[in-house]
Structures are given as C-alpha cells and as structure tokens.
DRENPAFI-903152 format. One record per residue (C-alpha): residue in one letter; x, y negated, z negated. Coordinates in steps of 0.25 Angstrom, whole numbers, plus 5000, padded with zeros to 4 digits. Layout:
% residues N
aXYZ ...
% end
This chain:
% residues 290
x499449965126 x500049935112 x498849945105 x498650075112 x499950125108 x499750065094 x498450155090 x499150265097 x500450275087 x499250235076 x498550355080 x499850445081 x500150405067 x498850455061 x498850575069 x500150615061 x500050685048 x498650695047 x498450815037 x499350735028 x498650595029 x497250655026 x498050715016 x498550605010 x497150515011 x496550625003 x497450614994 x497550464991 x496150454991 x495950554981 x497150494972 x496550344974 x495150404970 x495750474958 x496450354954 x495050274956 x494150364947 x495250414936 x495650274934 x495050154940 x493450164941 x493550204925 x494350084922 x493949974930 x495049964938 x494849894951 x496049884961 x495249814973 x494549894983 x493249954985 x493650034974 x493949954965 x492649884969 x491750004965 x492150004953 x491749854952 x490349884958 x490150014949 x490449934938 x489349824941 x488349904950 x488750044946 x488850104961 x489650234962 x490850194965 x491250294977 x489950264983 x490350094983 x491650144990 x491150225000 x490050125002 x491150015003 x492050105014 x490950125021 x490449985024 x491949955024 x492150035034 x491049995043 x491649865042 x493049915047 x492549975060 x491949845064 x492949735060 x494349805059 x494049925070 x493850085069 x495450125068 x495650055055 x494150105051 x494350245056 x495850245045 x494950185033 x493650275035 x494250415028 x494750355017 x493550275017 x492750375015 x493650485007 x493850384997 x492450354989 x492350514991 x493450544983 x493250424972 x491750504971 x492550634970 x493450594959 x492450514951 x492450604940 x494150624940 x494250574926 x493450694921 x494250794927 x495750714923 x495150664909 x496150544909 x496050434899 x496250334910 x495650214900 x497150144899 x496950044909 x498450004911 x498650184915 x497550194924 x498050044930 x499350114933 x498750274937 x497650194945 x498750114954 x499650234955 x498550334960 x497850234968 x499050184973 x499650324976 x498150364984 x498050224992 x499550254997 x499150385001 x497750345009 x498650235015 x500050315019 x498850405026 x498450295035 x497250275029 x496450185020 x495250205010 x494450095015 x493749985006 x494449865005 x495649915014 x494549885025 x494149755018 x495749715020 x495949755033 x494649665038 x495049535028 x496649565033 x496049565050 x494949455049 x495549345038 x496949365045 x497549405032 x498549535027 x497849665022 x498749635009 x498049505006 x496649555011 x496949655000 x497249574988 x496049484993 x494949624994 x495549664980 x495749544973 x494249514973 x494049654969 x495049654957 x494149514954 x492949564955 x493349684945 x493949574935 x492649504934 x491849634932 x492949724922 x493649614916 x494949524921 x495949624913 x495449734926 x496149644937 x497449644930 x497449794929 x496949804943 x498049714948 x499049804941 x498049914948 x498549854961 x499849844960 x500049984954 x499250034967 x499849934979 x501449984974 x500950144974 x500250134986 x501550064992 x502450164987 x501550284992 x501350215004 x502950175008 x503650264997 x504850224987 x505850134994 x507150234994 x507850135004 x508149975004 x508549895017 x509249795019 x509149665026 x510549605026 x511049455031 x512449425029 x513749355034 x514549475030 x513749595039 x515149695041 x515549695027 x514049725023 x513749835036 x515049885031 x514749895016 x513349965021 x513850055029 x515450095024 x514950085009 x513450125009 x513450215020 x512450145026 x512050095039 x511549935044 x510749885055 x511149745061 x509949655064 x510049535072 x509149425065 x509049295067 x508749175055 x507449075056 x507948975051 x509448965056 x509249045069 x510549105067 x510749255070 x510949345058 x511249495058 x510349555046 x511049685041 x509949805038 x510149925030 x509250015024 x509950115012 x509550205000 x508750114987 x510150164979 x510950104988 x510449954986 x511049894977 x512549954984 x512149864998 x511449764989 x512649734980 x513449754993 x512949635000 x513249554989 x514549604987 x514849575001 x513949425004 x513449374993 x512649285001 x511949395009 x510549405013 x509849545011 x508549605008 x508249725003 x506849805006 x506449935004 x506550025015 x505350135012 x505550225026 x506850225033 x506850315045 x507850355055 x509150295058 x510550365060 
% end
C-alpha cells in the first residue's frame, strides 16, 4: 500500500505543470547543446559524460559525435529498462533522445554567432555557466538526458554506493581518458569546467538562498526567544533533542529569518551566551507558517 501510494504522489507530481516541464527540457537541452558545440567540442573541453566522451572518440576514430551519443542513450537505455526498471527509464528516454538531436542541430552554431571562442579560460567559464544553466533546467523538469546519469544510477544500486560518488567515479575516468589523449593541462580546465557547472546547476536548481535558519542550543533559551522574537520580530520553534553522548535532554531553538538579518541574531547569540551552540544553513524554500 506505501508503495502504491508512493508512485501515486509520483505520478500526481509529474502530471502537474506539464506545458511548462516540456518547456523547460526543451529549453535546457537546447542551451546545453549550444554550450557543447559553441564552446566545448571546438576546444577539447571534456567535462565527463557521454559527451564529453564523443569528443574523445571523434578525436581518435573520427565518429560523428551526435551519432556516438545517440548511439550511447540507446544502448544505455536498453540497459535501464533491464537492471534499474521502466519508471526510471521511461524519465531518461526523452531527454535521451532530444539531446544528440539537437547537438546535431546546432553543430554548425559557431557560424551563425561568429565567436572567437579560442581563449580557453572564457569558453571554461561560458561553457560551465551554459551547461550548468541547461542541466538545471532538464533536471528542475524531472527529467535527465541520459548517458552516464544511467551509468550512475546502475553503479549507485548495484556497488551500494551514492549517485555523488558513482558520478565522480564515471567522470573521473572520462576527464582521465581526455588528459591522455588532449594533454594533462585539458583536466585542469575541465575541473574548473565542473565546478563552474555543479554550482549553476545548484543554483538553477535550488535558487539563491534569501533565508538562513538557525539551529540554536543554549543555557540562556528566554533571553535568546526574547531577543528573536521583541527585537527581530521574528518567531522560534522549540525542539526537544536529546545528546548521544550524555543522554541529557536539550531544547534546540529553530529560526529561520531574512539573509540581512544574520549577522543581528548571529551577533545576538553572542552577545547574550558566548558559549552558545548554533548552526547556521541556508534555507532555499520556506513555505507556510503564521
């Protein structure tokens, strides 16, 4: 019955808004694709991926490098159905396929825009922010564009390990492989490519923290609810908590206020217990409350 319930809240979920998530697939396809042919493919620049890895193979075998892409989905996705089921295939296979069609598409981008695109450290940094502005877009969608995001998912379910570390393992020996053939000096810049792209990607994803919450442990909790809420207009949610290593019952004060307004509460603690304990995190989505 839980599982029922869970595919049904999944299915709810991607019922919702669907002009808008085809929409914005389209559109992250077509900015990643962009990104690939103005900036990446003409300078080497391999980021991981089965992208990254058609450039490597057209380099040394001269294949088409939307054709090694679509080829790679395919097989790719074949794969998926068998070992990790159709709901997660069925969410990679548009994205799949659209893709390699629109890296074909825009092949021939850099004749139309004429950019010098030869500096390597601007097309680093054009090449992250584009990429990472499309792959937030394909992904806030609920979708994927297949390649090595299913060769993830299948190392992360069978070697027991996280998609995070599945990842660096995929594109580590991808950024490796394009070292030996372009030169060592092309790993540093794709590392610089990578990061770039991950912190875009994040921020399209998640947005631009405008809130910070608190997480507050102290012996002085009136004086500090009272400095919250009399001084900074804010309110405070009371948790009871209990420490692992003592087993003594804590109270841990939670408020979550404006980005402007931490150093106020932060310097506030201080003023108030020195010997405070806090932590601060960014709060991307706050929803509801009085």
């Amino acid at each position: 019955m839980i599982e029922i319930a869970k595919n049904n809240i999944l299915h709810d979920i991607y019922k919702k808004g669907k002009f808008k998530r085809y929409f914005e697939l389209i559109l992250g396809i077509l900015i990643s694709s962009i990104s690939f042919n103005l900036f990446c493919s003409p300078n080497d620049l391999v980021a991981g991926g089965v992208s990254g890895l058609s450039i490597i193979i057209d380099s040394v075998f001269k294949i088409d490098k939307s054709i090694f892409i679509g080829a790679c989905n395919v097989i790719l996705l074949i794969i998926s159905y068998f070992l990790l089921g159709k709901e997660k295939t069925i969410h990679s296979a548009l994205g799949s396929v659209l893709f390699p069609l629109f890296i074909k598409l825009t092949q021939n981008i850099n004749d139309i825009l004429n950019l010098d695109t030869s500096v390597l450290l601007l097309a680093v940094i054009f090449a992250g922010v584009l990429q990472g502005t499309g792959s937030g877009l394909v992904f806030k969608a609920g979708f994927s564009t297949g390649g090595t995001d299913i060769v993830n998912q299948i190392i992360s379910k069978y070697c027991k390990i996280s998609i995070g570390n599945a990842m660096y393992f995929s594109d580590g020996i991808i950024i490796l492989l394009s070292g030996i053939v372009f030169g060592i000096n092309k790993i540093m810049y794709a590392i610089i490519l990578l990061y770039i792209l991950s912190y875009v990607t994040d921020r399209v994803l998640l947005g631009i923290s405008s809130s910070k919450a608190f997480y507050i442990i102290t012996k002085h909790e009136k004086e500090i609810k009272e400095y919250i809420i009399k001084e900074l207009h804010h309110s405070v949610t009371e948790l009871n908590a209990e420490g692992a290593f003592k087993n003594k019952k804590e109270t841990v004060l939670m408020c979550v206020l404006p980005t402007k307004e931490y150093y106020r509460l932060k310097e506030g603690i201080n003023e108030i217990d020195e010997k405070a304990f806090f932590v601060v995190t960014d709060a991307y989505e706050v929803v509801g409350g009085a």
